[in-house]
C-alpha positions, 0 to 999 in steps of 0.5 A: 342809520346803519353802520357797515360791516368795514365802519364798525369793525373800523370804530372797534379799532380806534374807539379803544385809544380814545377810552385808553388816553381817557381813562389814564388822563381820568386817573392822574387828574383824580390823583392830583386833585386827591393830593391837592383838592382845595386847588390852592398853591398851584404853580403858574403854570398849572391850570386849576381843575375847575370843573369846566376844565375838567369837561374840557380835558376829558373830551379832548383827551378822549379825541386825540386818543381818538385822532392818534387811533385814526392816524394809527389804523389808517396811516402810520401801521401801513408805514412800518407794516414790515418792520420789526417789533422795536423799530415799530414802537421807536419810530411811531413815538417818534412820529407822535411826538410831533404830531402831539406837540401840535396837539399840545400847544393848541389845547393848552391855549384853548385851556388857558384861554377858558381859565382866563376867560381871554383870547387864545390869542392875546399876549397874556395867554401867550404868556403862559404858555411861554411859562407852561413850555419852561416849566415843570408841567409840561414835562409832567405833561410829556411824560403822560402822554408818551405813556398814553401813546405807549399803552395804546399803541401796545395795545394796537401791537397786541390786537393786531396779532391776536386778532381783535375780536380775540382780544375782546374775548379775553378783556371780558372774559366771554369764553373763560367758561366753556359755551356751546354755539352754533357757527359756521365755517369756511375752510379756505385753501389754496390751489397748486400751493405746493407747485407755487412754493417750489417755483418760488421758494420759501421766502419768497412763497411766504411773501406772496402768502402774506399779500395773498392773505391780505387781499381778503380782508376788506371781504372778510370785514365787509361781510362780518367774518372771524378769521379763527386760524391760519395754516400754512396756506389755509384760512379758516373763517367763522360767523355766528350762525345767525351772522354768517346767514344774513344776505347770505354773507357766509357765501358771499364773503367766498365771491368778494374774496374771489373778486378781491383777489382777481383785482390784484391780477397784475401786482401778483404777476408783476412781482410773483409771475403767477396768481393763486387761486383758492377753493373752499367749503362750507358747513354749520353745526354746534362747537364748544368755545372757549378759552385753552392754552397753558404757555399760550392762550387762545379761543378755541373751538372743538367739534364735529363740524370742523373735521366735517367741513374739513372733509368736505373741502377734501371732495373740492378736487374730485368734484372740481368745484371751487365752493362747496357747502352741505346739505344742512347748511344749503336749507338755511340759506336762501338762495337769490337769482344771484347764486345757482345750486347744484346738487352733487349727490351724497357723498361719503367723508374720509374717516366718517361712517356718515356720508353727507349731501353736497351742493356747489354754489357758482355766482351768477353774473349778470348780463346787461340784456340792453342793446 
């Protein structure tokens, strides 16, 4: 059974909270159990570090990490998406904190009551609980998990805006050495920008960058996209070459982009009375990656294909075409009855001796042909 594109870029976001929690609850039970490995004069209100109890810490450790990620991703970063940095982190943990006392109380139950071997239910079990809640463990117990909310939501804060697939790059050090690849890139700009920025003005122009950039994301997800950069009012997107081929989704990714941002027709003219639209180019070719920066890291990609594909998204205007790609890429793709190919002649590129065929894609809607 396959996992789509959106699944897994979802799993990539949540699995790292489960691993975070996972990995710091791993290593303050070793600790407590290097200091202390017989389990002999444990207070009450500890549970003994059997090896069920262990299993049993691990694996559920690892689901509410795995629960706060899900909660995180999918309901609470929506919540405070515009607020500042320290507001973010102050009200999520005070969120949590309710939702982990919940969490707390069931587990120490369900712990208990395999110690005990008795109901969750009963007297005794509530008992303890009773001790664990006035006592020194739970505060113990506090203290690791707010630094396991903390750590994975600094964690979240970071991947959000270095971009995840960045910060995995970075964690295992894939591009520390330089390494030549071969990638293609849609260069992404905006019509009219110009004329948008000055009927709305800056902060308000900016607003509508911010919401127009994040009606393409689910197009870029869905289709195994890398955003590389954003530039004022352009976005620059990758795949591997092999990745961006499949289905077509380099071009692909340009419609459902497209499509995206037509669903938003009426909150774009509701709240900015106008609807941007964007055109693009494609191009594929070999870049050197890795990582550069001295005050500020970052993967970086650098060869000619990016000034190529730049040039070509130049000729969109002249050519008034919405989607343009070269020649060589046009001979890798193959092309279904859902897309038509028209062939623009040789062009010549500002600032290159080489001029470059180019070809315009237009998607092909289909007609329902029963009466």
């Amino acid at each position: 059974m396959s996992i789509s594109a959106k699944n897994k870029y979802y799993l990539k976001r949540i699995l790292p909270f489960g691993i975070i929690w996972l990995s710091i609850a791993l290593l303050i039970m070793w600790s407590q159990y290097a200091v202390n490995p017989e389990q002999i004069e444990i207070i009450e209100s500890d549970v003994p570090l059997t090896f069920e109890i262990v299993i049993f810490a691990s694996v559920s450790i690892f689901l509410v990490g795995c629960i706060v990620g899900c909660i995180e991703v999918f309901i609470v970063n929506k919540l405070f998406i515009r607020q500042s940095f320290p507001k973010k982190i102050i009200g999520k943990l005070l969120l949590y904190t309710l939702v982990l006392s919940v969490l707390v109380l069931i587990l120490y139950l369900l712990a208990a009551s395999i110690v005990s071997n008795a109901s969750m239910f009963s007297k005794k079990i509530w008992g303890e609980y009773v001790a664990f809640f006035l006592s020194i463990t739970h505060i113990s117990t506090w203290i690791q998990l707010l630094f396991s909310l903390l750590a994975s939501l600094l964690y979240a804060e970071v991947s959000e805006n270095l971009g995840q697939n960045i910060l995995y790059n970075f964690f295992t050090g894939r591009y520390h050495r330089p390494v030549d690849e071969n990638r293609i890139f849609m260069f992404v700009d905006m019509k009219d920008s110009t004329t948008i920025a000055e009927k709305l003005g800056h902060k308000t122009y900016f607003k509508l960058l911010r919401d127009y950039y994040r009606s393409f994301s689910d197009a870029i997800i869905k289709n195994y996209g890398e955003v590389y950069q954003y530039v004022g009012d352009e976005i620059v997107i990758t795949w591997k070459l092999d990745n961006g081929l499949k289905n077509n989704r380099c071009i692909q990714c340009f419609f459902e982009m497209k499509d995206a941002l037509k669903k938003q027709e009426d909150t774009f003219n509701r709240k900015y009375n106008s609807l941007p639209d964007f055109k693009a180019a494609l191009h594929f070719g070999q870049v050197t990656t890795g990582e550069i920066g001295a005050l500020k890291k970052d993967i970086f990609f650098t060869g000619d294909v990016l000034n190529t594909t730049a040039r070509i998204l130049g000729l969109t205007t002249e050519l008034k075409e919405d989607l343009l790609i070269s020649e060589p890429l046009s001979r890798k793709l193959e092309f279904s009855d859902n897309y038509s190919i028209k062939d623009l002649g040789t062009k010549a590129l500002k600032g290159k001796t080489q001029s470059i065929k180019i070809f315009a894609i237009h998607h092909m809607k289909k007609v329902d042909t029963d009466f």
